[in-house]
Backbone bond lengths (Angstrom), bond angles and torsions (degrees), N, CA, C in turn:
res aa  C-N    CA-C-N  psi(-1)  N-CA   C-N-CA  omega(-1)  CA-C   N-CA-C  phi
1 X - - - 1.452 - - 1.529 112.07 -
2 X 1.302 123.03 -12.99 1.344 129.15 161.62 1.414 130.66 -15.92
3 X 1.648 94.77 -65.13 1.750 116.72 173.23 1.289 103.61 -44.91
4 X 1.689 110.06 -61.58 1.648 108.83 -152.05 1.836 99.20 -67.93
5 X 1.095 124.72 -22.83 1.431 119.68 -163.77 1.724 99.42 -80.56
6 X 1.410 97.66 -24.49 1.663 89.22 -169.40 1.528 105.70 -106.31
7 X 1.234 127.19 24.05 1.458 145.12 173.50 1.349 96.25 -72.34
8 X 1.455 111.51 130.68 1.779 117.48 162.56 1.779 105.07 -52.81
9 X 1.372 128.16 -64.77 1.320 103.97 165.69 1.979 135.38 -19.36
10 X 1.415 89.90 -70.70 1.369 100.31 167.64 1.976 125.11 -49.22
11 X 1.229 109.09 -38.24 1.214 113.81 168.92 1.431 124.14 -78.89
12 X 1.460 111.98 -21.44 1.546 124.35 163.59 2.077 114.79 -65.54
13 X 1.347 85.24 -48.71 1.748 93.85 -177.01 1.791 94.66 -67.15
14 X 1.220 138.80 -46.30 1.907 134.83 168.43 1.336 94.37 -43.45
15 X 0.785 144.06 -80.38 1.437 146.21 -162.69 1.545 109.62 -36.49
16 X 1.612 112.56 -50.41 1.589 98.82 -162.01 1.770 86.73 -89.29
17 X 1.546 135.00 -26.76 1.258 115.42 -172.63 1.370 139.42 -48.89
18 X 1.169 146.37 122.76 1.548 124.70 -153.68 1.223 112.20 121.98
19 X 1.396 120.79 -41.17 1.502 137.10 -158.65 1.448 118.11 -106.87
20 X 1.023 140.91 96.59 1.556 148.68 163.53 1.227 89.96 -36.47
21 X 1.337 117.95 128.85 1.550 137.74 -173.52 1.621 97.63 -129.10
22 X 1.233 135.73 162.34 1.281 135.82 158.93 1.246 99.56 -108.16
23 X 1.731 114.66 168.87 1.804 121.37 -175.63 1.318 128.32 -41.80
24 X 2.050 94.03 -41.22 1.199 93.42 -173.94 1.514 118.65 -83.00
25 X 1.704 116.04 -9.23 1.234 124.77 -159.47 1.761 92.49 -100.86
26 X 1.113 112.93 -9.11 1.999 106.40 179.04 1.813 88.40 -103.61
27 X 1.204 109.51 -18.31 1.715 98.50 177.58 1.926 112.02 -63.96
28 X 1.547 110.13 -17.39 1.622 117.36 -177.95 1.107 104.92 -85.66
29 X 1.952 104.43 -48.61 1.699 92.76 -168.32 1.617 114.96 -71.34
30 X 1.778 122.42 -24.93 1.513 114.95 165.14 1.829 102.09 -60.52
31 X 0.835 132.52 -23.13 1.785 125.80 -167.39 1.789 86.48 -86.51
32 X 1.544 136.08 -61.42 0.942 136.70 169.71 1.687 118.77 -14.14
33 X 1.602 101.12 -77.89 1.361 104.63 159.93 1.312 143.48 -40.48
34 X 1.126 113.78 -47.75 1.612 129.81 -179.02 1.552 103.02 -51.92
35 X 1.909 99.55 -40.57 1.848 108.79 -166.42 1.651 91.73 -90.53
36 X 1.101 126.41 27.07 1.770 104.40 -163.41 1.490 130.25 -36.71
37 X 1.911 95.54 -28.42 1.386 102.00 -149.79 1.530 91.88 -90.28
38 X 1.190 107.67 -19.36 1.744 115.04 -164.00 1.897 106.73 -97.94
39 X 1.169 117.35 -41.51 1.640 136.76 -175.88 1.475 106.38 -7.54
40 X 2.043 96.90 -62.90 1.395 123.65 -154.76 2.140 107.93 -71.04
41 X 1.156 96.81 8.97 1.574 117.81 -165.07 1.715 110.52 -138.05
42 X 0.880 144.74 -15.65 1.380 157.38 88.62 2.105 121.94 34.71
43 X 1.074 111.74 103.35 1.397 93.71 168.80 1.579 113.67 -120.00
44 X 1.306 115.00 137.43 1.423 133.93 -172.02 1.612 96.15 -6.93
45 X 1.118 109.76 -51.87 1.673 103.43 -161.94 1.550 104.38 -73.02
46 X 1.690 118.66 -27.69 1.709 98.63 -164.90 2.109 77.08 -94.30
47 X 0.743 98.93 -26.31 2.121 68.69 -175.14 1.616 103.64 -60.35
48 X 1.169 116.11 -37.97 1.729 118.78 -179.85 1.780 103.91 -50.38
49 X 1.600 97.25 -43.00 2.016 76.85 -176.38 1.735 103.63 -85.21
50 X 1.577 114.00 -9.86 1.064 85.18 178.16 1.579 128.43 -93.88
51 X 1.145 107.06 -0.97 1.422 118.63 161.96 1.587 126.50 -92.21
52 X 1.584 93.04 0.13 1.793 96.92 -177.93 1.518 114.39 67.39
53 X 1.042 102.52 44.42 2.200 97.23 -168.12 1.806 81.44 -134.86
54 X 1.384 107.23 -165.87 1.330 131.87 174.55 1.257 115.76 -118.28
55 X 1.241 89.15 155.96 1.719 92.28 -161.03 1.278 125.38 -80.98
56 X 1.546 115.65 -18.60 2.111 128.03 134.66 0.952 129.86 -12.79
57 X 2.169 107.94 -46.97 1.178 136.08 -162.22 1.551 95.65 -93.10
58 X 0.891 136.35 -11.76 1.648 132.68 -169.67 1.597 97.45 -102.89
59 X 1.561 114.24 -48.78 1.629 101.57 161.17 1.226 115.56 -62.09
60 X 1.197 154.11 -5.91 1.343 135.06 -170.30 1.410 98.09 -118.48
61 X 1.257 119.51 -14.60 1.526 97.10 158.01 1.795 121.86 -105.49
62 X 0.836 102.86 12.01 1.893 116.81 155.15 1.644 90.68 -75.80
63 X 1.360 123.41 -51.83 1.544 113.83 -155.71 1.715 111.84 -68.45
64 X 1.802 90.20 -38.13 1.660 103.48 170.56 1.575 114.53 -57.39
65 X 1.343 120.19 -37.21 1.624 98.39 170.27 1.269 137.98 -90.40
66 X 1.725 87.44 14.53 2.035 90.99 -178.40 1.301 118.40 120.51
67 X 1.811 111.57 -1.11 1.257 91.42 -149.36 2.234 82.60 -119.52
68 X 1.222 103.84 168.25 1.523 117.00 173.37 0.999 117.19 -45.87
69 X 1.356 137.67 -42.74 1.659 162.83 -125.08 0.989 103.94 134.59
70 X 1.543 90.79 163.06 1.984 123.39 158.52 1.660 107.53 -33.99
71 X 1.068 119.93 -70.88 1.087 127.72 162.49 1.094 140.15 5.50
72 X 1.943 104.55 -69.62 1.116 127.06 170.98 1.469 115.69 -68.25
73 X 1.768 116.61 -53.07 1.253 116.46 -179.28 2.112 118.02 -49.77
74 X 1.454 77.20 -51.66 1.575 92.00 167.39 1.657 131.12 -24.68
75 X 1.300 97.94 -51.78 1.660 129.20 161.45 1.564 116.38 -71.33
76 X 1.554 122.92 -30.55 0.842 119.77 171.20 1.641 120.34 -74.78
77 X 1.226 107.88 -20.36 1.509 115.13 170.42 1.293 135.86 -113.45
78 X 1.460 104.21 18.12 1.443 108.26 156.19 1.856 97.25 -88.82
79 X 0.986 124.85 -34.67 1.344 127.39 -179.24 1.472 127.91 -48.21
80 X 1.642 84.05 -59.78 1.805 92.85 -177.26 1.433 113.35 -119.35
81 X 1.331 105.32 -2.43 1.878 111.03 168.21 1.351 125.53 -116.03
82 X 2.126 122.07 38.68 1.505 101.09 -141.73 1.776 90.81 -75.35
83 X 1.331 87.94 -169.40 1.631 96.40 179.90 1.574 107.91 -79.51
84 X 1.464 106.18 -175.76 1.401 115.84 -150.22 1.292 138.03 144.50
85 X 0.945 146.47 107.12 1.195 158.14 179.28 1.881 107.32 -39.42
86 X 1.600 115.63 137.09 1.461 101.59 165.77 1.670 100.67 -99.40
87 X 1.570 99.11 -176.99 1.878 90.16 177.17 1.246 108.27 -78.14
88 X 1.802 122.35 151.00 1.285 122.57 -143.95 1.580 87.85 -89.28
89 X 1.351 104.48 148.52 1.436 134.10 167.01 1.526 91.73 78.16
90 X 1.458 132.30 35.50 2.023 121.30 166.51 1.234 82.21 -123.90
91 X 0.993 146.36 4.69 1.399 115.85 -167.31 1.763 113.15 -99.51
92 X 0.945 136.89 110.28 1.736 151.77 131.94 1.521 110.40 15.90
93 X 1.426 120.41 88.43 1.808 97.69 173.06 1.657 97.97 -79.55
94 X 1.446 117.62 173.47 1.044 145.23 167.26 2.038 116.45 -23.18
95 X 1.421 94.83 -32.30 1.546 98.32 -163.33 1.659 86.65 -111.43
96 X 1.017 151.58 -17.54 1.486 165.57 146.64 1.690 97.85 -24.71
97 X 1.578 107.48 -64.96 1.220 115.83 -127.59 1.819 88.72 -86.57
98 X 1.748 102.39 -23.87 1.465 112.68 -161.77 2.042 93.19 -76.49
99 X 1.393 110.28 -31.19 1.377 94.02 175.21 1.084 102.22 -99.44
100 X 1.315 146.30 23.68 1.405 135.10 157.08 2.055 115.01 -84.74
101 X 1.426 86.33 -28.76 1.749 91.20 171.36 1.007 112.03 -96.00
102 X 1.489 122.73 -8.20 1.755 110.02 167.62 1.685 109.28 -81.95
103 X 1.649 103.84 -27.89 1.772 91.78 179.60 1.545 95.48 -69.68
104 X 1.030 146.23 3.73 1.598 141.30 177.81 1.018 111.49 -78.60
105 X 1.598 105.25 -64.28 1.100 102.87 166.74 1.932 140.58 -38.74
106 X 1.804 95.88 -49.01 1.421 86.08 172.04 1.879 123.12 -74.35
107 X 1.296 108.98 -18.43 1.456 113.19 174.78 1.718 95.24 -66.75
108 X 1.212 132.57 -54.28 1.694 113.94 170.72 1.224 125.66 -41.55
109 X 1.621 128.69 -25.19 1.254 132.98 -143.87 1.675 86.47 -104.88
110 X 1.466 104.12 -35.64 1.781 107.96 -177.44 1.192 109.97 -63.48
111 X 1.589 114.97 -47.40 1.411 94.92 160.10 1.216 141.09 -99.65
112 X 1.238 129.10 45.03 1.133 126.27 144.00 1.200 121.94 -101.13
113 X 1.808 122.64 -1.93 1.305 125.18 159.36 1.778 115.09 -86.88
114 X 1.190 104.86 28.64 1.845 94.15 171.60 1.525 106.51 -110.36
115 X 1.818 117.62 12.33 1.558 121.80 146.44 1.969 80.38 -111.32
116 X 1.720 85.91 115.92 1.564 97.79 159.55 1.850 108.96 -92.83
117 X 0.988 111.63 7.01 1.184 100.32 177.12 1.675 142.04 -54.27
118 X 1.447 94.22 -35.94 1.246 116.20 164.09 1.675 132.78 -65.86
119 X 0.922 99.96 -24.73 1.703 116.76 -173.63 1.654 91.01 -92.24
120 X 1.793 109.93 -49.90 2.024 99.76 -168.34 1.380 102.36 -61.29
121 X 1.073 114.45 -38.43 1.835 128.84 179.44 1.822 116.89 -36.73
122 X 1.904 96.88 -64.89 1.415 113.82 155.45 1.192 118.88 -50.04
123 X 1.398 123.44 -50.73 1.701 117.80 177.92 0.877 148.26 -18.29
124 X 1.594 92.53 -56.34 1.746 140.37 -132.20 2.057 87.64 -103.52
125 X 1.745 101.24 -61.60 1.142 111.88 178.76 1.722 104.99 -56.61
126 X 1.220 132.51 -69.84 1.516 135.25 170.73 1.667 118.57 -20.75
127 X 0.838 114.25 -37.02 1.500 133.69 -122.02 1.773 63.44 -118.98
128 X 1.395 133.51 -126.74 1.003 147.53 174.57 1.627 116.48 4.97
129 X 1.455 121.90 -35.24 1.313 130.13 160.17 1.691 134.61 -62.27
130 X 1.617 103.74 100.24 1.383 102.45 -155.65 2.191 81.46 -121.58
131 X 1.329 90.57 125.55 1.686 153.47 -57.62 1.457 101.13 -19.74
132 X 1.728 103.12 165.46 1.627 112.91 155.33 1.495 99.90 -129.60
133 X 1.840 78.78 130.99 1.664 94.86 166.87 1.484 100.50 -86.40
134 X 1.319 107.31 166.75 1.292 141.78 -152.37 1.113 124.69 -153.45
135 X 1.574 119.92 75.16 1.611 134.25 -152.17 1.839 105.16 -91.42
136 X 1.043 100.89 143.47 1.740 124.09 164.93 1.158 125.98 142.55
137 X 1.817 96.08 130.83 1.230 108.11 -153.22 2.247 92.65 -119.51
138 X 1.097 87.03 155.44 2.002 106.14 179.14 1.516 96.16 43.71
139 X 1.196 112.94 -112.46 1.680 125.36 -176.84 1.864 121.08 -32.18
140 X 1.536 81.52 -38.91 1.266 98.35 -174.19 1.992 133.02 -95.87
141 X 1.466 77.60 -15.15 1.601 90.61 178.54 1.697 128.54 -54.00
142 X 1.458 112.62 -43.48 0.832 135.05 160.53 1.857 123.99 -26.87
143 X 1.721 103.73 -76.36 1.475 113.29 147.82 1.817 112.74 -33.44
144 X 0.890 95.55 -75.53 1.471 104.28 -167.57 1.763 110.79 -42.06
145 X 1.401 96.11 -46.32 1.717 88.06 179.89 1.683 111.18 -77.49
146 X 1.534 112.50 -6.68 1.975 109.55 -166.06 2.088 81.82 -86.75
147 X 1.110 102.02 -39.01 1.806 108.07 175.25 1.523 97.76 -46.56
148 X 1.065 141.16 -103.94 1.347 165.57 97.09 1.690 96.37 66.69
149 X 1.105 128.50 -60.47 1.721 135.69 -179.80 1.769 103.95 -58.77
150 X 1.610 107.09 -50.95 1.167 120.44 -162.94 1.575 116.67 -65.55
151 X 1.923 83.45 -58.34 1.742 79.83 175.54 1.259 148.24 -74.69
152 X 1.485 94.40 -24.72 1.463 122.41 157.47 2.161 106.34 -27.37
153 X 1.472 116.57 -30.90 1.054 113.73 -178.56 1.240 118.07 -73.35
154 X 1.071 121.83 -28.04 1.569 150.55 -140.10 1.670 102.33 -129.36
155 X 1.331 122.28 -49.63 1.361 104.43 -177.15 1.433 134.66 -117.16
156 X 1.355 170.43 106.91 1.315 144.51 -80.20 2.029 114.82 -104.35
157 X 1.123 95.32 -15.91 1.421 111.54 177.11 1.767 127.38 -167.15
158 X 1.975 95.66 89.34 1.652 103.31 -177.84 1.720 93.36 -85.37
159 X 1.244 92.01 169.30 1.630 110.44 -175.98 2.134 99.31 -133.49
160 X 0.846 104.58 98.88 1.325 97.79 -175.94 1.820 105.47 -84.40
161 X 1.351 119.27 124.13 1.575 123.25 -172.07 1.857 89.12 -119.74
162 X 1.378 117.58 98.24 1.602 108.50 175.14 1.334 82.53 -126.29
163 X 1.534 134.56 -7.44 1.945 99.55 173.18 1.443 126.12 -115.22
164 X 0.907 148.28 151.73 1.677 138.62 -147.67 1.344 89.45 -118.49
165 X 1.389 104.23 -175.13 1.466 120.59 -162.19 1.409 124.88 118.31
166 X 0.794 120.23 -169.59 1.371 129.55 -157.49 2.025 98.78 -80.62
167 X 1.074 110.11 -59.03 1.737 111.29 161.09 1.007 117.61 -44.57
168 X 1.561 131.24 -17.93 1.508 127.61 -160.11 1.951 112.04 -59.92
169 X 1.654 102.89 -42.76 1.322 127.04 172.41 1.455 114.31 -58.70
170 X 1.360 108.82 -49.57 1.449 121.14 176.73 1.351 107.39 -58.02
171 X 1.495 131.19 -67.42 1.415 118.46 177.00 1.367 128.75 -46.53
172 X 1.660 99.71 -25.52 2.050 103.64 -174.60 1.626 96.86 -76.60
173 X 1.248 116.12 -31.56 1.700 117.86 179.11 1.532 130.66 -60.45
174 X 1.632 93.01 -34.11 1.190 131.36 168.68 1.706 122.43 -55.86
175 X 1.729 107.64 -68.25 1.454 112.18 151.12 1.194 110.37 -34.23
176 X 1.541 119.10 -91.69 1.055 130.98 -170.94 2.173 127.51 -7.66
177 X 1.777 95.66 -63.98 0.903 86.41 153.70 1.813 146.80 -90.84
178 X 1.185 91.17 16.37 1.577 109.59 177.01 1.704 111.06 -94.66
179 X 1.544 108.16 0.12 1.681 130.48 134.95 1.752 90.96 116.37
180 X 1.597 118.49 40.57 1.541 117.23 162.86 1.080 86.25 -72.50
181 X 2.093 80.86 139.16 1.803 97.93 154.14 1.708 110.06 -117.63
182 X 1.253 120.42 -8.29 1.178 131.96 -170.23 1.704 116.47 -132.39
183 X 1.120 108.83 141.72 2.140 113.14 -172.56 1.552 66.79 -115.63
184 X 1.872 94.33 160.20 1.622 107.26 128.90 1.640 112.84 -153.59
185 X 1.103 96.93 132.46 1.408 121.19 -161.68 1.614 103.43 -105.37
186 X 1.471 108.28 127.28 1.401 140.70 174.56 1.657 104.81 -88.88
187 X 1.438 118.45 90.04 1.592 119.30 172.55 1.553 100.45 -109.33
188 X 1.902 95.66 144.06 1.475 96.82 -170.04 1.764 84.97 -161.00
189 X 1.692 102.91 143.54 1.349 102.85 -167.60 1.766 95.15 -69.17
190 X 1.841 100.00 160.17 1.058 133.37 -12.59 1.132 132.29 -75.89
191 X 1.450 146.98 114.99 1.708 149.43 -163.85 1.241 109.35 -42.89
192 X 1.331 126.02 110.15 1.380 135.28 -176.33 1.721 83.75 -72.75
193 X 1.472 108.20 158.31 1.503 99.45 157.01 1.468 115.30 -97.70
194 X 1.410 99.50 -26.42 1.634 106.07 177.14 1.585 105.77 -45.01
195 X 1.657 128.78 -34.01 1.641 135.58 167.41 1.454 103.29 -47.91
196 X 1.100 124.17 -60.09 1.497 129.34 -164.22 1.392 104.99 -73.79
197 X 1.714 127.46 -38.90 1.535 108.19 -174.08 1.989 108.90 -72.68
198 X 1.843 92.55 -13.08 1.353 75.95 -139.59 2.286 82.63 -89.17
199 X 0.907 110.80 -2.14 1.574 106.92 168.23 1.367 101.61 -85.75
200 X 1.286 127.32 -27.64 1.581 109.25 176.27 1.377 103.71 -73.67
201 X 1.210 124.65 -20.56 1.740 108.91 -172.45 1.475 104.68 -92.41
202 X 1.622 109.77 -23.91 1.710 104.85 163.58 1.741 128.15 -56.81
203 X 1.373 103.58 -44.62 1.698 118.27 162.88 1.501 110.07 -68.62
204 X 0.921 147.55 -60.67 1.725 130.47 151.89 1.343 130.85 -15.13
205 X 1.516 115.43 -41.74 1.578 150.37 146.91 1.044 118.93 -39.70
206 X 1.022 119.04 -28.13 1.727 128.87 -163.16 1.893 121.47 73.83
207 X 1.613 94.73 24.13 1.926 74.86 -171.10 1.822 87.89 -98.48
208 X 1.529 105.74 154.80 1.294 93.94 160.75 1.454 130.49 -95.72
209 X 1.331 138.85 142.83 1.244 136.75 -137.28 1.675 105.93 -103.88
210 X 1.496 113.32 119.31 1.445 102.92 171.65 1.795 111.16 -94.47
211 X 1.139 136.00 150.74 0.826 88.75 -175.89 2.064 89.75 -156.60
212 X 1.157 113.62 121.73 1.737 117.24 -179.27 1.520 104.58 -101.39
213 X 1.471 103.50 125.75 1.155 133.15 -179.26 1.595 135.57 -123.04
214 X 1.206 110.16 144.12 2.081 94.13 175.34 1.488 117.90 -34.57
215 X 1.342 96.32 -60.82 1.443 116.31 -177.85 1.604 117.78 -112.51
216 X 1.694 117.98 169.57 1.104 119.89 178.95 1.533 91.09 -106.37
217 X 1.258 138.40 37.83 1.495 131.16 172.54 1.878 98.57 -142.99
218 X 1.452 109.15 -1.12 1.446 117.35 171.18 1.902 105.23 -33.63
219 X 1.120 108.37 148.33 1.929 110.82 162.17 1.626 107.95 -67.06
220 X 0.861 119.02 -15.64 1.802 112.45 154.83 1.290 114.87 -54.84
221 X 0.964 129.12 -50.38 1.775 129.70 -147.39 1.841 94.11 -81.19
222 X 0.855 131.45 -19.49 1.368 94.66 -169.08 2.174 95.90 -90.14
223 X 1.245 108.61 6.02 1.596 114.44 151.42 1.139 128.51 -103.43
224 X 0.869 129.00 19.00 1.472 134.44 179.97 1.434 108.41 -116.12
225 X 1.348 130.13 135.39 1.710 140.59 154.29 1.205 108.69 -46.66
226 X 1.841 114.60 -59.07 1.381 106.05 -143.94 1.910 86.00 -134.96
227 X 1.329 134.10 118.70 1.252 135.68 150.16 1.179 144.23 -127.71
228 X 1.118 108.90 121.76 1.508 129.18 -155.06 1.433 98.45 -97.33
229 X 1.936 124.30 121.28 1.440 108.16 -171.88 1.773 108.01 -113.06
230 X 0.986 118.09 151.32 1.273 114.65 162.68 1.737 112.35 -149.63
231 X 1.235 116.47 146.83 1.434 133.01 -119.38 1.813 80.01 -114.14
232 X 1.492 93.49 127.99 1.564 105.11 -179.82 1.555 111.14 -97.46
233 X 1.662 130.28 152.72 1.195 123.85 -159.07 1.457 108.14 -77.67
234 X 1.636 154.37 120.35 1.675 115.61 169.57 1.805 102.46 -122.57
235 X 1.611 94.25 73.55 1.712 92.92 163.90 1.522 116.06 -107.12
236 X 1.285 117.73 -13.53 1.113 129.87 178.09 1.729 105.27 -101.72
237 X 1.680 108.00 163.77 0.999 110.01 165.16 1.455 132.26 -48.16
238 X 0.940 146.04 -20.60 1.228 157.66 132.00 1.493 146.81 -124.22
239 X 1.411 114.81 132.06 1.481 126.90 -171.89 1.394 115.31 -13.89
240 X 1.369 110.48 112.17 1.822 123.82 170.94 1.742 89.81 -85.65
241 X 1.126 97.07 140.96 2.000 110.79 174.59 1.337 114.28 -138.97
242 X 1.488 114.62 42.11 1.175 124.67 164.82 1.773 121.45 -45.35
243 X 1.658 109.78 -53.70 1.081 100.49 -159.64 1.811 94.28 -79.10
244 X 1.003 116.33 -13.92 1.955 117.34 -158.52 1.354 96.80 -73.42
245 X 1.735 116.90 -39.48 1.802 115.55 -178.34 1.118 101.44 -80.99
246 X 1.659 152.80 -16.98 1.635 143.05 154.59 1.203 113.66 -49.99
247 X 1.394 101.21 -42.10 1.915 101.84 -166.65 1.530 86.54 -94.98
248 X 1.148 158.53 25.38 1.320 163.10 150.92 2.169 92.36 -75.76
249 X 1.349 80.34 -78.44 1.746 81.24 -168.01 1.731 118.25 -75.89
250 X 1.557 101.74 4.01 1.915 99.56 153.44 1.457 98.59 -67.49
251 X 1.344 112.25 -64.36 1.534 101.13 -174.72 1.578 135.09 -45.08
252 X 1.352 104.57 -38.37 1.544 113.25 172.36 1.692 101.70 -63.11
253 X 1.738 128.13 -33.82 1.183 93.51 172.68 1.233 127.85 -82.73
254 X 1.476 115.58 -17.78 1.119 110.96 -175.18 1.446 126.09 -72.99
255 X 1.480 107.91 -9.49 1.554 140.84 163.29 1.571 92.34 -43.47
256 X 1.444 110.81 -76.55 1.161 109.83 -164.84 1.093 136.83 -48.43
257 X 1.438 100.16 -31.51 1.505 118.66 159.76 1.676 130.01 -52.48
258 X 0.951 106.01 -4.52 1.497 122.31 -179.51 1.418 105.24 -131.34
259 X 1.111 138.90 -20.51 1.453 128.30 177.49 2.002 99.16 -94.26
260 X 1.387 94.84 122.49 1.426 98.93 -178.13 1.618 118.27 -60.93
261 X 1.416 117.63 -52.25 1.118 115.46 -173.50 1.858 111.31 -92.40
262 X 0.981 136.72 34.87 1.290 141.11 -167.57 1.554 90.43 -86.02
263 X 0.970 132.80 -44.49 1.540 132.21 -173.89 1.599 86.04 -58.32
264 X 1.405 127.92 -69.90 1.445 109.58 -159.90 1.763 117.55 -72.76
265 X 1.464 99.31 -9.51 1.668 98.37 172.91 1.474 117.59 -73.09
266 X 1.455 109.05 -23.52 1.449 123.37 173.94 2.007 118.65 -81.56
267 X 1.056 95.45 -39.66 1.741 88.37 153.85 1.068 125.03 -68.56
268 X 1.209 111.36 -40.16 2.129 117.53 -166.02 1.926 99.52 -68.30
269 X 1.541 92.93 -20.52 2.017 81.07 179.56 1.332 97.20 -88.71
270 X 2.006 131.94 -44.30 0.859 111.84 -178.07 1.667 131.81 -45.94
271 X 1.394 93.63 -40.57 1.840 101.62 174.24 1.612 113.55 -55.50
272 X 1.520 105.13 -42.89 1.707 96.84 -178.22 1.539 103.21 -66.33
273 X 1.008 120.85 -52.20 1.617 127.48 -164.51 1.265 90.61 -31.06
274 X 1.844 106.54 -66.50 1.536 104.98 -168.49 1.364 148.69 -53.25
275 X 1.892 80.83 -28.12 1.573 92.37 164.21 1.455 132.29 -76.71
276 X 1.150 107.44 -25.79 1.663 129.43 163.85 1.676 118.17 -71.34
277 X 1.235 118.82 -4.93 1.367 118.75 -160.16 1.060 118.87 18.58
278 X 1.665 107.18 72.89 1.499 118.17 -177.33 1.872 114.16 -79.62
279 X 1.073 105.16 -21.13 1.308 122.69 -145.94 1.807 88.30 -121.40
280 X 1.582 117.35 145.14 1.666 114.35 -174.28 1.486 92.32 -104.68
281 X 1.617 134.77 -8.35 1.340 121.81 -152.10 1.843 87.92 -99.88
């Protein structure tokens, strides 16, 4: 794996990792890559047609990684990215590299589950919350409703909250007094703020907030009790959340682990399914 790490590609994709990019600004660094060998030779205006963006957009994402200008980055990669060939057949294309940092991602996520403490903690709190809301909004909704489908099997009353707005408050008020003691909220870049007002008005509420995130330094966490992070992919144009829906369904089992009868709520659907021939397998 030597080659592929020391490939100008490969040293182009280090560079943008780390960095919250927007669509149009991960739309340069995939065009970046593709050109690896050529990039470092490049002036603001021909990377702009070759990424299809504007050429504003090529300074502001030089500025997004730190650097003065185009200019500067420019200089920065004849230095430490020149061109070059990697050895033939090691080298990583673009869509390679995006599931090579998502299996990273989940090998990070493994270990930070060998203290289960955090997840039985979440469980215990989840689990005990009759109703549970079930937060995520844009990025995050998605998670939130595969959460939300699942447990719904397993626990006696989910509340799925994936659309914001002006009701968003009203429904958490709503739980609340329908005797929630616990939210858990699915945050995933980009940070809605409507996520952040609407867990501060849940903790005002009295529920306590679980809450899984990219990061443990996400704008969620300083509302949240309990956060559990797992690290979203950004080599592609948009956020892979592989590891955030695993650590979604650790929690649902560990749910189970605390809900006594979940074993028999999970037969009693299998039996209907069957009787309904819901299912073709």
């Amino acid at each position: 794996m030597t080659g592929t790490t020391d490939s100008p590609a490969a040293r182009l994709q280090q560079l943008f990792e780390g960095h919250r990019l927007t669509p149009t600004q991960r739309r340069i660094a995939h065009s970046m890559v593709r050109r690896a060998a050529d990039v470092p030779f490049l002036s603001s205006v021909e990377l702009a047609e070759v990424a299809g963006v504007s050429q504003p957009s090529v300074t502001r994402f030089a500025v997004a990684l730190g650097f003065d200008g185009y200019p500067a980055l420019r200089k920065y990669l004849r230095e430490v990215a020149p061109p070059g060939p990697g050895p033939a057949g090691d080298e990583l294309n673009e869509y390679q590299q995006a599931v090579r940092a998502e299996i990273e991602n989940l090998k990070h996520l493994g270990e930070l589950l060998a203290d289960p403490a955090p997840v039985v903690r979440a469980a215990r709190l989840l689990a005990a919350s009759r109703p549970l809301p079930v937060l995520g909004l844009r990025a995050a909704a998605a998670q939130a409703r595969g959460f939300a489908y699942f447990a719904a099997k397993v626990h006696p009353d989910v509340r799925l909250l994936d659309e914001g707005g002006s009701l968003l408050t009203d429904r958490i008020d709503h739980a609340r007094r329908a005797g929630a003691t616990a939210l858990l909220c699915f945050a995933l870049p980009r940070h809605p703020r409507e996520v952040v007002d609407a867990l501060r008005h849940a903790r005002t509420a009295g529920l306590t907030v679980v809450t899984v995130a990219d990061s443990a330094f996400a704008p969620v966490a300083a509302v949240s009790e309990v956060l559990i992070p797992a690290a979203v992919g950004t080599g592609l144009s948009f956020d892979t959340a592989c590891a955030p829906m695993l650590l979604g369904r650790v929690l649902l089992e560990a749910m189970c682990d605390e809900l006594p009868d979940a074993q028999a709520r999970l037969e009693e659907f299998d039996s209907g399914a069957a009787a309904r021939g819901l299912f073709v397998e």
